[in-house]
Every structure is written in C-alpha cells, then in structure tokens.
C-alpha positions in Angstrom: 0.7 2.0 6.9 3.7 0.1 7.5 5.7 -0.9 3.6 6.2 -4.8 3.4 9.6 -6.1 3.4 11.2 -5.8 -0.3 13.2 -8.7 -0.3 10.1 -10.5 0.4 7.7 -8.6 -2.2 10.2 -9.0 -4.7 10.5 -12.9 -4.0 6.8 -12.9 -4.3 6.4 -11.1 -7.9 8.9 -13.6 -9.7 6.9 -16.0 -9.0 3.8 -14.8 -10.0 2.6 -16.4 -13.8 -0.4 -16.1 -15.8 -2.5 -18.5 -17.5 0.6 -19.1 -20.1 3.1 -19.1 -17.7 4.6 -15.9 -18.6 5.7 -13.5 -15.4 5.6 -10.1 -15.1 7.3 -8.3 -17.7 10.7 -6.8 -17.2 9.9 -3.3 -17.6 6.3 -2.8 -15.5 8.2 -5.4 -12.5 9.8 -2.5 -10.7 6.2 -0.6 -10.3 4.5 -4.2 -9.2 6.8 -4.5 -6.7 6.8 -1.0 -5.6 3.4 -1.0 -5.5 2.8 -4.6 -3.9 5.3 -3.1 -1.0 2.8 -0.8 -0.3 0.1 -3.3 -0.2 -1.7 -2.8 -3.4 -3.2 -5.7 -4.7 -2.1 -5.7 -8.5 -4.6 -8.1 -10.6 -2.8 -7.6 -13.9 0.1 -6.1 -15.5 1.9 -4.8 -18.8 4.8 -2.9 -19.9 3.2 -2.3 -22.7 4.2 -3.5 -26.3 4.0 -2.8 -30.3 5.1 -5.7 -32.4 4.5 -3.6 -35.9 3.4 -0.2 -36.7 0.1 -1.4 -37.9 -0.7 -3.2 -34.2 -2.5 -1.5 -32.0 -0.1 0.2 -29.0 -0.2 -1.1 -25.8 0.5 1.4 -22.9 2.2 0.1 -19.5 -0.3 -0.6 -17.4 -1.1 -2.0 -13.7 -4.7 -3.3 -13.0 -4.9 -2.5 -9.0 -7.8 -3.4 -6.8 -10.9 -0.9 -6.1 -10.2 -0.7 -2.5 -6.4 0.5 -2.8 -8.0 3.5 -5.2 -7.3 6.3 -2.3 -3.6 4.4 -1.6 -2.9 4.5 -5.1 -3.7 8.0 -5.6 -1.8 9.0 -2.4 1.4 7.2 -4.0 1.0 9.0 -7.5 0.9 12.2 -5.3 3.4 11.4 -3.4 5.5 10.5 -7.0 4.9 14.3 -8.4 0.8 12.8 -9.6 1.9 14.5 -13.0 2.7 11.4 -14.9 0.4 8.7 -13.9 -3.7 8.3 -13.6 -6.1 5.8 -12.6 -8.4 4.7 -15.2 -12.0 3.5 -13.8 -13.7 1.0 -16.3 -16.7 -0.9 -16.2 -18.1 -3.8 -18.1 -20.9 -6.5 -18.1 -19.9 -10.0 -18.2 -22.2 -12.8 -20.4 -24.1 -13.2 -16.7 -25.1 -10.0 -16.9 -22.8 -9.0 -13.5 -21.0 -5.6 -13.5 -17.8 -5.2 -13.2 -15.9 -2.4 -11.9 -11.7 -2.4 -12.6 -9.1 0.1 -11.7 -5.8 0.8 -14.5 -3.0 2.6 -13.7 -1.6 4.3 -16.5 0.6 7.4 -18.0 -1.0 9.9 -18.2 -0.9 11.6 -21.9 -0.3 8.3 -22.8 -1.3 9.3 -26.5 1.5 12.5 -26.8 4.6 9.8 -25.0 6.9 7.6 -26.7 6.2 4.0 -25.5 9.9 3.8 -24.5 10.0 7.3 -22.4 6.6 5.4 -20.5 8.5 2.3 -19.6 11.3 4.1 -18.2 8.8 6.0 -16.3 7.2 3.1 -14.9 10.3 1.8 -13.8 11.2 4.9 -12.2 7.5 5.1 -10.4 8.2 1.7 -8.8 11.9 2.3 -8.1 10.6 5.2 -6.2 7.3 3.3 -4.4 10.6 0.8 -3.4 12.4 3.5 -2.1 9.6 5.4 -0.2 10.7 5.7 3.5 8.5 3.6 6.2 6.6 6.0 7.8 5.8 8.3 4.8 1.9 7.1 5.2 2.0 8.7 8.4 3.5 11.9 7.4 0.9 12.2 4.3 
C-alpha cells in the first residue's frame, strides 16, 4: 500500500470538526494523521481527558473503521504492538440494529499515567508519519 501524501493528510485533519465545532485535539492529532496517511478511516478521536479527580478518566483513543482492523494491527506491529490494542465493541441502537466499532487504545491503560499515554500517542503517529513508502510491501 502506497502512504498518502502528508502535507495533504495533515491539511485534511485540521479541518475536520465535530458536531460542536471542535477539531481534533492536540495531543491524539499526530496519531490521526499518521494513521489517516496510511489510509485508515478514523471515525472519532480523543486525547483523552480528566477535568477533576472525581471524573471519570478518559483514555486516548482513535475509533478506526472495521475493514482497516488487519491494517491497523499491522501498524501497531510494525510500532513494537506492546503499547497499543484494538478494542472490538458492540451495541444495539433504539432500532434494534447492531453495531460493531473498532478503538484503538493503550494498552494497560488502567496501570499508565494519562500524560505518559498522550505522549505515547503522539509518538505512535509521529512514527505512522515517518514510516517509509514501501514498508507494506516489506511486511
């Protein structure tokens, strides 16, 4: 698989909003871009968060498509695949349709400071950004 060009992919994620009209937050950008150059489709993202000690911690995480599963777990390999997972979950909407998502996240997510998992995730997509071209074919 050939990467997309990084100037262009990183053009494309500050522009991307949510409902709100907040973008992609500063410490989970790297990894959407890194990941986004290697055509993952990325549905949702945060760096993860704790505004008081009695919220509930919010882990970095990347919501990925379920057909880039097997590209994703290549490029967590291909990273040292000792620091991050992919999370399958499942729901039922009011409709009664199934849903099936895929997260990205640290792994021992519950024994990691949140601060040591953001600079993690920015190193992750520093190196998906630095992977060389034909790495897909060498894998």
């Amino acid at each position: 698989m050939k990467p997309r060009d990084l100037d262009e992919v990183k053009r494309e994620v500050e522009e991307i909003q949510d409902e709100s009209g907040k973008k992609v937050d500063e410490k989970i950008k790297p990894l959407v871009i890194g990941l986004k150059r290697w055509g993952v489709n990325t549905e949702a993202s945060c760096q993860g968060h704790r505004r008081s000690k009695s919220e509930v911690l919010l882990f970095p995480s990347v919501i990925i498509s379920p057909k880039d599963y097997r590209r994703v777990k290549k490029l967590i390999s291909a990273f040292g695949g000792n620091s991050w997972i992919i999370k399958k979950e499942s729901w039922v909407n009011e409709k009664g349709k199934k849903f099936l998502q895929m997260k990205l996240l640290p792994k021992n997510k519950d024994h990691r400071k949140l601060v040591r998992m953001q600079k993690d995730a920015i190193k992750f997509g520093k190196f998906l950004q630095e992977l060389p071209e034909g790495w897909f074919k060498r894998s």
